[in-house]
N, C-alpha and C positions, 0 to 999 in steps of 0.2 A: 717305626715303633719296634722297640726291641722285645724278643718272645716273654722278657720276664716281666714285663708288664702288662702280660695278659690275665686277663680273668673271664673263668670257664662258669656260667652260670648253668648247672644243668637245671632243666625242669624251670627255664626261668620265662613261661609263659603266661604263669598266673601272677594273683597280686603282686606276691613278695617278689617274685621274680625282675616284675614290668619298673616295679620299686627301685630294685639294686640296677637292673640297666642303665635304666633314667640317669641314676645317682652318680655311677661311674660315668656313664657317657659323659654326662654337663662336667664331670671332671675332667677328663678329656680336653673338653673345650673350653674352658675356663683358664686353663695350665697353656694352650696354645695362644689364645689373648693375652693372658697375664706376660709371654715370651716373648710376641710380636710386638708389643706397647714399651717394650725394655721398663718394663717398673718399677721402681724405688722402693713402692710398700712390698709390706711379708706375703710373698706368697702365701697362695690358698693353698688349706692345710692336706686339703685332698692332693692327691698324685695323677700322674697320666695314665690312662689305662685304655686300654683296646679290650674291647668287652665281646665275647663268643657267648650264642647264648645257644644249647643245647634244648631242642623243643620238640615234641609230634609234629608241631604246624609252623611252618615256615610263612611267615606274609609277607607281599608283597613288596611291603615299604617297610623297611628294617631301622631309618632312621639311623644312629650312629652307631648300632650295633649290629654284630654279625651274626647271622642266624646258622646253625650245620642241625640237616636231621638226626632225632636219635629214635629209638624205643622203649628207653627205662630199664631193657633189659638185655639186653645184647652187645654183645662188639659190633663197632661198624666202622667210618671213615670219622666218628666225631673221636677215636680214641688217641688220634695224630693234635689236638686239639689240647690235650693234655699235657703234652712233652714239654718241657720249659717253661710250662705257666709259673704265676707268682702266687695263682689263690684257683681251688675250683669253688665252687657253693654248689653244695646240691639243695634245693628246694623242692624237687620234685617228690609226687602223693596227689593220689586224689582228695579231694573236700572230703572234709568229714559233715558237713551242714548238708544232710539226706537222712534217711530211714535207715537204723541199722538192720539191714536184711541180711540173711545170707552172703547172697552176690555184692552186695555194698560189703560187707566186712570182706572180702575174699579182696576188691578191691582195692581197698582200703590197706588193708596189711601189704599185699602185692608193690604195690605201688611204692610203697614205701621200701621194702627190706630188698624188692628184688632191684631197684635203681642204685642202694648205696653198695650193695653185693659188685654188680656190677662195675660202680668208678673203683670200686678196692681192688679189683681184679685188672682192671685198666691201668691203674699208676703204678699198680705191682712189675708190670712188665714196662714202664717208661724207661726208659733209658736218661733221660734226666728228669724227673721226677717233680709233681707242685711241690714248692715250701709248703703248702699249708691246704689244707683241706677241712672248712667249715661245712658240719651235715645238720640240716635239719634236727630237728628234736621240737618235744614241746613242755612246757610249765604242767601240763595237763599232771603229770609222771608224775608229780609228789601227789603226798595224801590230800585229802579235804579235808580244810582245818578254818575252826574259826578262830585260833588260839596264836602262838606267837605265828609270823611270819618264816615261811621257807626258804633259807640262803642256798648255794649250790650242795651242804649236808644235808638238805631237808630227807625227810623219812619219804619213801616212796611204798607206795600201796593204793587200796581201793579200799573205797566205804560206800555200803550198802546204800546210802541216804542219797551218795551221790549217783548213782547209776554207771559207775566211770570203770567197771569190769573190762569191760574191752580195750576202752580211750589206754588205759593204763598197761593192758595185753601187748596192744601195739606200739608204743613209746617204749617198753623193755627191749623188744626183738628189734627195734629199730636203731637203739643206742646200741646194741650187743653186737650187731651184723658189721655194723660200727664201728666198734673196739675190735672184732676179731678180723677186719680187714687188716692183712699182711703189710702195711707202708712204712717201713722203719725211718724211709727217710724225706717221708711227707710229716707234719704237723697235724696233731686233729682236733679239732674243736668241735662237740656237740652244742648247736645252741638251743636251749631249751628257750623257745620263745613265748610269751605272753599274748595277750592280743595286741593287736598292732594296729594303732586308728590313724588313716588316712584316708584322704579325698580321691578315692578310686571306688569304680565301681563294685566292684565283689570286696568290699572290705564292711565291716561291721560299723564307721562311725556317718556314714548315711544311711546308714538303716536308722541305727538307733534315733538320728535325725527326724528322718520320718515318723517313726511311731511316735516321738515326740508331738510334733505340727500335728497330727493326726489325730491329738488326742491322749493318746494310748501312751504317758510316758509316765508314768506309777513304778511304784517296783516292783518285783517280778520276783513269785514266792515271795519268801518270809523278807526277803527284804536285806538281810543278814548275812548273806554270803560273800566274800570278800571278791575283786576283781583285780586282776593285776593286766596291767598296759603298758603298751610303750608307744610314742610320736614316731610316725613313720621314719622322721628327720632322723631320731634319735637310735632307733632301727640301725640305719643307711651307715650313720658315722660310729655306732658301735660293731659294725662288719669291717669296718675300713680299720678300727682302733685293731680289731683282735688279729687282722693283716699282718699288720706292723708290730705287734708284739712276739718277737721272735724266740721267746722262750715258755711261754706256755702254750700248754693243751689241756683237754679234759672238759669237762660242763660248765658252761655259762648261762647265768641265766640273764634271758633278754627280756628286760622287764623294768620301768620308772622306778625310781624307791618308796616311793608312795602309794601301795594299794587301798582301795578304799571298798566300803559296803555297794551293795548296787542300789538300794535305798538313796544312799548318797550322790551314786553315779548319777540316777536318772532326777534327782533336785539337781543336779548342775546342769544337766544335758536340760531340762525344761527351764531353768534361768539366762542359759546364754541363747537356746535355739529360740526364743518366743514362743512359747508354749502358750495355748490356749486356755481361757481359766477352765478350771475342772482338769486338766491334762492329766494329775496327778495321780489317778484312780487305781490301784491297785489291781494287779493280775494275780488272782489266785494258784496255787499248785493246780489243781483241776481244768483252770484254763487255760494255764503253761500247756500241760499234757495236751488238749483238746487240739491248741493252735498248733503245736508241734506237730501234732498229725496230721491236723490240714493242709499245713506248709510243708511236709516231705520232711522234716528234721526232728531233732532229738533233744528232751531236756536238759540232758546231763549239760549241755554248752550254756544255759542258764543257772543251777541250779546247784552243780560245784563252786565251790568254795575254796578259788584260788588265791592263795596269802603271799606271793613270790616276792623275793627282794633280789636286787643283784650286786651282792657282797663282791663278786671279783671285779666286779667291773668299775666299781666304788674305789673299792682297794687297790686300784692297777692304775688310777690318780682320771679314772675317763669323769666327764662333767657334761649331766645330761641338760641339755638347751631347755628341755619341758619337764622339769620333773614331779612336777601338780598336776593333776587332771585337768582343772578350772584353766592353765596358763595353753594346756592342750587344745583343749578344747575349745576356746576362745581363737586361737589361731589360725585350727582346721575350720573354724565359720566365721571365719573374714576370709578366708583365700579361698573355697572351696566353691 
């Protein structure tokens, strides 16, 4: 395996993380099949890659990927881990799905600005340096709007209505830490990501599953607020597109082109999951708030009104496999 076909996952413990491993590794192995069968058809569109994945917790069984300790904040032995890669991904941050308290926000921000400070301070001193360096970011950054849809120009700010003062605090200093990291001759790509529904534990479309069967799949507040998404799949192959685009940087946003209301979300989510009759019932603002409390989490992740569209990724000729919620959705519940 030659070094330039590595990829450095920091922070790739969690969801999105376990996502891109998987995705690269099965590439991996897929590209060593497709060589050993001598095969006439078109290779798979994926490449080979040796996947290093930067984490607190090392397990036991690593599967096709290599694990190196890190701390989010510090130099250590993972920064030899960098020299001659083809791509790093930082993912690393804590959840934002908790109470914002003090010690959560302090977290929360931490996690985030001190890991990307960090790999810029790491690739500054590489001696040969990644091509490309995709950091974390989120959709959260633009305003809340129920009005045209948000391209990578969209207006970025906070509205009171949505509670989204901090969410939006943190996605500035996290793009900014970002841009002012020193890498002339790294690539940068901020991906402003949407929500991202796949068949993993800690992802959001077995929840929403659940509350469906459960009963509880109504909409949520006024109904009205727009959602934007994206298929894990679609995720996976739009990291590997902006790999190989060797001439740009700057914000992406990673999001389906089709946002829709959550009113709407949660009629599809009770059509395709088998939703129970009566499922439909509406959750008030009041019982947003109540349950949010009892659950340890925060409205603003229901109750913003994310309109995101992803113009470069349209325009840079990528063709997303899911680009319907319904065609999504239907997907993730036959396979999942």
């Amino acid at each position: 395996m030659k070094s330039d076909q590595r990829i450095v996952l920091a922070g790739g413990s969690g969801f999105l993380g376990r996502l891109l491993a998987e995705y690269f590794g099965r590439s991996s192995r897929r590209e060593e099949a497709h060589s050993s069968l001598n095969a006439k058809s078109e290779p798979p569109h994926v490449g080979c890659y040796e996947v290093a994945v930067l984490s607190r917790h090392v397990p036991r069984y690593a599967g096709p990927m290599r694990y190196v300790r890190w701390d989010g904040e510090s130099p250590g032995d993972w920064v030899e881990e960098l020299n001659g890669a083809c791509a790093v991904i930082n993912l690393a941050g804590r959840t934002v799905d908790c109470r914002y308290t003090t010690a959560n926000r302090r977290l929360i921000m931490d996690s985030r600005v001190n890991s990307t400070r960090v790999l810029g301070e790491a690739i500054a001193k590489c001696a040969q340096p990644p091509k490309v360096w995709l950091n974390s970011s989120t959709a959260t950054i633009y305003r809340h709007t129920f009005g045209a849809a948000w391209d990578e120009n969209g207006e970025i700010g906070t509205t009171l209505e949505a509670k989204d003062e901090f969410s939006v605090e943190v996605a500035r200093a996290w793009e900014q830490v970002f841009a002012d990291a020193a890498t002339p001759e790294t690539r940068k790509v901020a991906m402003r990501s949407a929500m991202v529904l796949g068949n993993y534990r800690n992802s959001v479309f077995p929840v929403l599953r659940r509350l469906v069967r459960f009963g509880l799949g109504g909409r949520m507040g006024s109904g009205r607020q727009f959602v934007s998404w994206i298929h894990a799949e679609d995720f996976c192959r739009a990291v590997e597109w902006l790999i190989e685009q060797e001439e740009f940087s700057g914000p992406v946003n990673f999001a389906a082109p089709n946002p829709l209301t959550n009113a709407e979300m949660m009629a599809l989510f009770r059509r395709v999951c088998g939703a129970p009759f009566g499922a439909g019932l509406p959750a008030t603002r009041w019982m947003l708030e109540a349950g949010a409390f009892l659950l340890r989490t925060e409205t603003e992740l229901i109750i913003k009104s994310r309109r995101v569209v992803p113009s470069w990724l349209l325009h840079s000729g990528f063709e997303f496999r899911f680009p319907m919620m319904d065609m999504a959705v239907a997907n993730l519940a036959t396979t999942g």
